[in-house]
C-alpha positions in Angstrom: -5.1 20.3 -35.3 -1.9 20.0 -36.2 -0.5 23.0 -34.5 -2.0 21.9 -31.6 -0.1 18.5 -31.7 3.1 20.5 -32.1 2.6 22.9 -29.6 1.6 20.1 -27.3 4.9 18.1 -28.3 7.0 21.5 -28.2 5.7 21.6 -25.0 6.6 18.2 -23.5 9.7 18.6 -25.2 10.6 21.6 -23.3 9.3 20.3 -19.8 11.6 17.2 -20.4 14.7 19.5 -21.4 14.0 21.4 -17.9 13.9 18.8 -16.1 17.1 17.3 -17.6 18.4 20.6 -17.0 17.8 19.9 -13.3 19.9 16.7 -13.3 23.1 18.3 -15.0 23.3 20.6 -12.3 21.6 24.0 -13.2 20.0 25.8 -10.3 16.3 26.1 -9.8 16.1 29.8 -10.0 17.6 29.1 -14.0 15.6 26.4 -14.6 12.4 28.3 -13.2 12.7 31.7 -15.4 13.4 29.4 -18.5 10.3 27.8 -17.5 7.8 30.8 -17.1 9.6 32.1 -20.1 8.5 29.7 -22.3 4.8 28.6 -20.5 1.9 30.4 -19.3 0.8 27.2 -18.1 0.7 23.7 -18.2 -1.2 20.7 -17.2 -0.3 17.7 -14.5 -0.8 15.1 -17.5 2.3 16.9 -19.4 4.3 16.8 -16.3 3.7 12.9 -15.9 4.0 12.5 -19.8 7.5 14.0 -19.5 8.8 12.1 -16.4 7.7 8.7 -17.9 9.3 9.9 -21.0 12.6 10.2 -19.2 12.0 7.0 -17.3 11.1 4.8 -20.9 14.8 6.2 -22.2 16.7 5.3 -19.3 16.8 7.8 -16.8 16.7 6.1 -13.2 13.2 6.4 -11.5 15.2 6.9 -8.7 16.6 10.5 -10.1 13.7 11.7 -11.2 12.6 10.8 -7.7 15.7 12.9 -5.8 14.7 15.8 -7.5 10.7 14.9 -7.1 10.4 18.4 -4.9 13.0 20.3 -7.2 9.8 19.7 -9.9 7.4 20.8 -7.6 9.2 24.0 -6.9 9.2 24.6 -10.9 5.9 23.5 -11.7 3.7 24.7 -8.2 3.0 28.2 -9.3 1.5 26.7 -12.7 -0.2 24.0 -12.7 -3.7 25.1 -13.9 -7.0 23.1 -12.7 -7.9 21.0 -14.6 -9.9 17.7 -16.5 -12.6 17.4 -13.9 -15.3 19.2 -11.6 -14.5 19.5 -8.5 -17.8 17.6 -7.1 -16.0 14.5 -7.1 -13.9 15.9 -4.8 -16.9 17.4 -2.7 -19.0 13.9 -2.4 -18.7 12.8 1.2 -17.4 8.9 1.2 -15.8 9.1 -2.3 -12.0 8.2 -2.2 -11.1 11.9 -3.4 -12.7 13.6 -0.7 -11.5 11.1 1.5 -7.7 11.8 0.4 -8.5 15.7 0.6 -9.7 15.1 3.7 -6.9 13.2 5.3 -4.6 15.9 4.1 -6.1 18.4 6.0 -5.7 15.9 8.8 -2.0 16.4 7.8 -2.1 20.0 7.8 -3.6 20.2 11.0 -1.0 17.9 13.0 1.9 20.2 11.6 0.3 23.2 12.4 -0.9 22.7 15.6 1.5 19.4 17.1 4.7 20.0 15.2 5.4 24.1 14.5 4.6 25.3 17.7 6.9 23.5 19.5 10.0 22.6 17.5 12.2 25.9 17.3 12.7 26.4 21.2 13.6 22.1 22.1 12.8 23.1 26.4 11.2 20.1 28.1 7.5 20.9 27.6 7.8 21.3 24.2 10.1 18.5 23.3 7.7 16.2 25.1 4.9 18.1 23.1 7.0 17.8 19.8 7.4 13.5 20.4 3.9 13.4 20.4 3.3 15.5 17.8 5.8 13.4 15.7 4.3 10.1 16.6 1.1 11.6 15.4 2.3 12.8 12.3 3.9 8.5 11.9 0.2 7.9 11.0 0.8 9.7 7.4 2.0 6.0 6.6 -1.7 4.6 6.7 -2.3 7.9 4.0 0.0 6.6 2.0 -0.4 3.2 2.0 -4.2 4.3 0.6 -2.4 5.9 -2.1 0.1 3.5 -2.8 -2.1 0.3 -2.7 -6.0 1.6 -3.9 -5.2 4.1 -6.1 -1.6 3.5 -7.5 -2.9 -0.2 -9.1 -5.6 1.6 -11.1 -2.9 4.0 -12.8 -1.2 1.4 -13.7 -3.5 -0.2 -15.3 -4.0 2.7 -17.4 -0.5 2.9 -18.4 0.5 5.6 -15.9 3.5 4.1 -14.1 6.2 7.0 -13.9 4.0 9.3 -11.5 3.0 6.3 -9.0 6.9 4.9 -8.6 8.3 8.6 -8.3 5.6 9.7 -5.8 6.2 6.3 -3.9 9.8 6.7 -3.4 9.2 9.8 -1.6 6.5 9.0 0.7 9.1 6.4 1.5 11.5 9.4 1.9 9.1 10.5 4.3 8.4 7.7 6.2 12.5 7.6 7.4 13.1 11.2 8.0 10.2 11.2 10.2 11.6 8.0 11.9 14.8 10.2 11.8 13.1 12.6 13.7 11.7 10.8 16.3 15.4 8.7 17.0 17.1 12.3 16.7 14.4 13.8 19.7 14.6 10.2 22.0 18.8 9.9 21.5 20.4 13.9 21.1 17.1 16.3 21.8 20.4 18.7 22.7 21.4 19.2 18.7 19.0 21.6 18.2 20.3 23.1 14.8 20.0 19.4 13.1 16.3 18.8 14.4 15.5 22.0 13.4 16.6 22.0 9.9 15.6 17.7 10.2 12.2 19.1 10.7 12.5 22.0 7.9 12.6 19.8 5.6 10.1 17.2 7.0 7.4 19.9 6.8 8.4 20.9 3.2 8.6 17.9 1.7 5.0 16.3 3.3 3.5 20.1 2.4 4.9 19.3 -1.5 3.4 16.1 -1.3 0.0 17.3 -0.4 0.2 19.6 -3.4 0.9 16.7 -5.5 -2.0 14.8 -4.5 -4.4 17.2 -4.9 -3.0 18.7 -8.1 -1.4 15.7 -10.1 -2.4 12.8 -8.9 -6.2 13.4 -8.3 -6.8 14.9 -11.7 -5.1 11.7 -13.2 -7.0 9.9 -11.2 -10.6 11.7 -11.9 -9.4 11.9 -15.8 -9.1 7.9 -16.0 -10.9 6.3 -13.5 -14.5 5.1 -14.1 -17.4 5.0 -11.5 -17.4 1.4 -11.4 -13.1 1.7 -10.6 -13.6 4.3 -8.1 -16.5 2.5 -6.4 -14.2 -0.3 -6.1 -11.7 1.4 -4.4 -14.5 3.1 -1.7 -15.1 -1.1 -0.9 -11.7 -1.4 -0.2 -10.7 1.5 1.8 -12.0 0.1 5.0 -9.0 -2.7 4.8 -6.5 0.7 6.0 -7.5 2.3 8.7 -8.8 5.9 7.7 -6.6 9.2 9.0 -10.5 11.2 9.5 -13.3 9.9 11.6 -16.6 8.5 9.9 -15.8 8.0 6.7 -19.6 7.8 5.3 -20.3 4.9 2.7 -20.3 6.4 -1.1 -23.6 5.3 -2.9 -23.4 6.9 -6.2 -26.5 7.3 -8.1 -26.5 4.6 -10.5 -24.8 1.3 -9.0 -21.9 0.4 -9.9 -21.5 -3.3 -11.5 -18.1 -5.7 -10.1 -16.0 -5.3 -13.9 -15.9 -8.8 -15.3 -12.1 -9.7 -16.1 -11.5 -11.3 -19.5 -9.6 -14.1 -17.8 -12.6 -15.2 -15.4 -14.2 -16.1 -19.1 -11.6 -18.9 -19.7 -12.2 -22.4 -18.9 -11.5 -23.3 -15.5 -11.2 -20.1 -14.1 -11.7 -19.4 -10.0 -13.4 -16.0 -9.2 -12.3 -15.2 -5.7 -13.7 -11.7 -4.3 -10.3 -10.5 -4.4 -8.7 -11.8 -7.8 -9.0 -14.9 -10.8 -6.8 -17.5 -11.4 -6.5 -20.3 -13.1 -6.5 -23.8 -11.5 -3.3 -24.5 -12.2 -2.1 -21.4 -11.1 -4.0 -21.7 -7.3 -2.7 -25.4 -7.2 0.9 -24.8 -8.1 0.7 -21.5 -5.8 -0.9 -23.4 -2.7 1.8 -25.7 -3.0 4.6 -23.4 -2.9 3.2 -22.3 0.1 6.5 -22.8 3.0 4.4 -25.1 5.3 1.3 -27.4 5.1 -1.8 -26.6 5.0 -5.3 -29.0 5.5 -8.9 -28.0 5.4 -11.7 -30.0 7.1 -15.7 -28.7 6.6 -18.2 -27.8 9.0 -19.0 -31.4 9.0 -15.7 -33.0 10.1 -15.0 -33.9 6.5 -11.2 -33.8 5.4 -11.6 -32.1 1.8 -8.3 -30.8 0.7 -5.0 -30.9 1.9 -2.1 -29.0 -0.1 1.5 -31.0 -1.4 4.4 -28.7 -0.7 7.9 -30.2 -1.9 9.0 -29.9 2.2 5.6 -32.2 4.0 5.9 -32.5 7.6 3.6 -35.2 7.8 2.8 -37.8 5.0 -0.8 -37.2 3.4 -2.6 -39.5 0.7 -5.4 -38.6 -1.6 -7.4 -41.5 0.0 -7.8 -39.4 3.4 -10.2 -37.0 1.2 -13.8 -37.5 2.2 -12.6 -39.2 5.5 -14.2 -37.9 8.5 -11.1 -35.9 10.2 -11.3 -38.3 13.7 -10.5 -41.7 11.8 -7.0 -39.5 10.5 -5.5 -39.7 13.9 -4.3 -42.3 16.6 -7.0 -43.4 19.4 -4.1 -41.4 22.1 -4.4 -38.1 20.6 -8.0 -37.9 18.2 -9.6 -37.0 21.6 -7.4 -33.1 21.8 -8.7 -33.1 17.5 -12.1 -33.4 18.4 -12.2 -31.2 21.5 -10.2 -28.8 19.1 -13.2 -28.9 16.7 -15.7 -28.9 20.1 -14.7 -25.8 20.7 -14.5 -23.8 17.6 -17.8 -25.2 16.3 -19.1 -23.6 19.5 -17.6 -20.2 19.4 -15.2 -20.9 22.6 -12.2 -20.8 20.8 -10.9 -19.2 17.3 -7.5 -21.0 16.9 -5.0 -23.3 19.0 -1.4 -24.0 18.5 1.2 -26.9 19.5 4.7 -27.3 19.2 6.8 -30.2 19.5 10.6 -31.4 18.6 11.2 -34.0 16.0 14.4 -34.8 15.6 16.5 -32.1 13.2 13.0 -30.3 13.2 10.5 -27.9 15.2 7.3 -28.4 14.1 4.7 -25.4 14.5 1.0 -26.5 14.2 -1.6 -24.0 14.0 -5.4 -25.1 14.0 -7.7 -22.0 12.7 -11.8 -21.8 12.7 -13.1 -20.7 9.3 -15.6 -18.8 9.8 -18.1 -16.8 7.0 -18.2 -12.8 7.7 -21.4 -13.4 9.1 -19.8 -15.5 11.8 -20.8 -19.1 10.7 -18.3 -21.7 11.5 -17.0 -23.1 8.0 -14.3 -25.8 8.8 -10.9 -26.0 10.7 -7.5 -25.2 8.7 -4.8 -27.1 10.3 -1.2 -25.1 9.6 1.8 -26.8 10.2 6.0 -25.7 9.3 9.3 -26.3 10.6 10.1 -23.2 12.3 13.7 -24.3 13.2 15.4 -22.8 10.1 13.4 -19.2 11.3 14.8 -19.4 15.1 18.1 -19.5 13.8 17.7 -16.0 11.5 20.0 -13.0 13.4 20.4 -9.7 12.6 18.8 -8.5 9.0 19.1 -9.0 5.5 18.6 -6.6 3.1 20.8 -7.5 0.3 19.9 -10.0 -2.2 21.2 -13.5 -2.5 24.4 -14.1 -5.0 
């Protein structure tokens, strides 16, 4: 047992030493025969263990990120297969197969809408190669199912180094391929920088593939639970999906919603997509930047939230009022028509604007309305939009 621990820390020790190796400078060809001196193989987990390792003593996600493909290079041709079956993978609907899936997707717009057209830039093809390009934009939905189902549920595992690294680079991505797309609209005459533009694009997205499927899903089938991965099948249909008719996952035995420790306290709200405490939903509602008021199905005024900046004054004593006695005989007629018309299905929102004084007031009125389509109550939304007409140019800097 305890050879194995050192030969596992001897290991991890050695990986992190490469890697380090990496960032002073040395060249990957050195770096990769020290590697396949000392390894006959080694296993995604180890990779991740060592990068986090780097991370927790200081090293910048952001380096380990820049040389994110340099790893790859080292590690591709050894990475063994490993922690789980590959049935997982294989089960039409489940988030694995989904992601394999999609990648193929990937594959099959380089191969067939990128490759064939970007080494000879004529007009045919360069019109051929912007569509291809603005096909390949898509890989954004991809990622965002990676980065927002799956990279939570690491986390929450403890496995933070492998999700920020891996992020950064789809972002990496997500730019050169804008890149690419500016560089074909604005110069498609520099052929030699598209060209070696698009080199690169393809390397990178193929490395990233490889990732997926060979560090990232093993983590992922190591840790996760039925119940985890079942929850992330509910959620997929929130992104839109890369593959066409993406069956529903019904796994043998049902999965049951996990019951957070904080939903036990006293006071807690269960919402279908989080808990929190009351204090925590009041004092959040309230630092909401504009107003918002909720009136039921039956005209009944039953909340109203108490932001710092009100537009227009609001008691408690308006609570349990019927929402026509809250406005003036002139305008309660345009409220009630309002309400008229989303009770009936006619309308789903209405919005007015009007100047008072140093302000410009935005109201928004919004039918609630259950997924089954039952009319629940209006939510009126109103904020001075002045201060956002008058935003130029960007900010991307943050505030002294």
């Amino acid at each position: 047992m305890s050879e194995s621990i050192n030969n596992r820390e001897y290991r991890k020790n050695v990986i992190k030493e490469v890697i380090k190796q990496l960032h002073e400078g040395k060249t990957v060809e050195e770096v990769k025969q020290q590697f396949e001196e000392a390894f006959s193989g080694v296993s995604a987990s180890e990779i991740s263990e060592a990068e986090g390792a780097l991370i927790a003593e200081g090293l910048p996600v952001t380096e380990v990120q820049r040389l994110c493909d340099v790893h790859a290079a080292v590690f591709k041709g050894s990475i063994e297969e490993i922690h789980q079956p590959t049935d997982q993978k294989q089960i039409p609907g489940h988030p694995a197969n989904t992601l394999i899936r999609e990648n193929r997707v990937i594959e099959k717009i380089l191969e067939k809408e990128i490759k064939p057209y970007y080494h000879d830039l004529k007009d045919k093809n360069l019109k051929e190669l912007i569509k291809g390009i603005e096909s390949l934009s898509k890989i954004d939905l991809h990622y965002q199912r990676k980065e927002n189902l799956f990279f939570p549920f690491l986390e929450k595992y403890g496995i933070t180094a492998p999700p920020k690294v891996m992020w950064g680079v789809d972002d990496e991505i997500r730019e050169q391929i804008k890149e690419v797309k500016s560089l074909l609209v604005e110069t498609p005459d520099d052929t030699n920088v598209i060209k070696d533009k698009i080199n690169t694009l393809i390397d990178k997205i193929n490395e990233m593939i490889f990732k997926e499927e060979n560090i990232l899903l093993p983590m992922l089938l190591e840790k996760l639970t039925q119940d985890e991965w079942k929850s992330i099948a509910k959620d997929g249909d929130e992104i839109e999906y890369l593959v066409d008719k993406v069956p529903i996952w019904n796994p043998a035995k049902e999965a049951k919603e996990e019951i957070k420790e904080e939903a036990k306290e006293p006071g807690a709200i269960t919402l279908p997509s989080g808990v929190l405490k009351v204090e925590e939903l009041t004092c959040m509602l309230n630092t909401l930047p504009f107003d918002i008021t909720f009136v039921d199905k039956n005209d009944v005024v039953k909340y109203f939230s108490q932001s710092s900046e009100r537009i227009f004054p609001r008691t408690k004593a308006i609570i349990g009022r019927n929402v026509s006695n809250c406005h003036p005989p002139a305008s309660v007629h345009i409220v009630e028509k309002i309400v008229e018309d989303f009770k009936s299905g006619k309308k789903n929102h209405e919005d007015f604007w009007i100047n008072a004084g140093e302000k410009y007031i935005y109201i928004r009125y919004f039918a609630v309305r259950s997924p089954e389509g039952e009319y629940l109550g209006v939510l009126e939304v109103t904020q001075d939009i002045k201060p956002i007409q008058e935003i130029t140019g960007e900010k991307r800097l943050l505030s002294e």
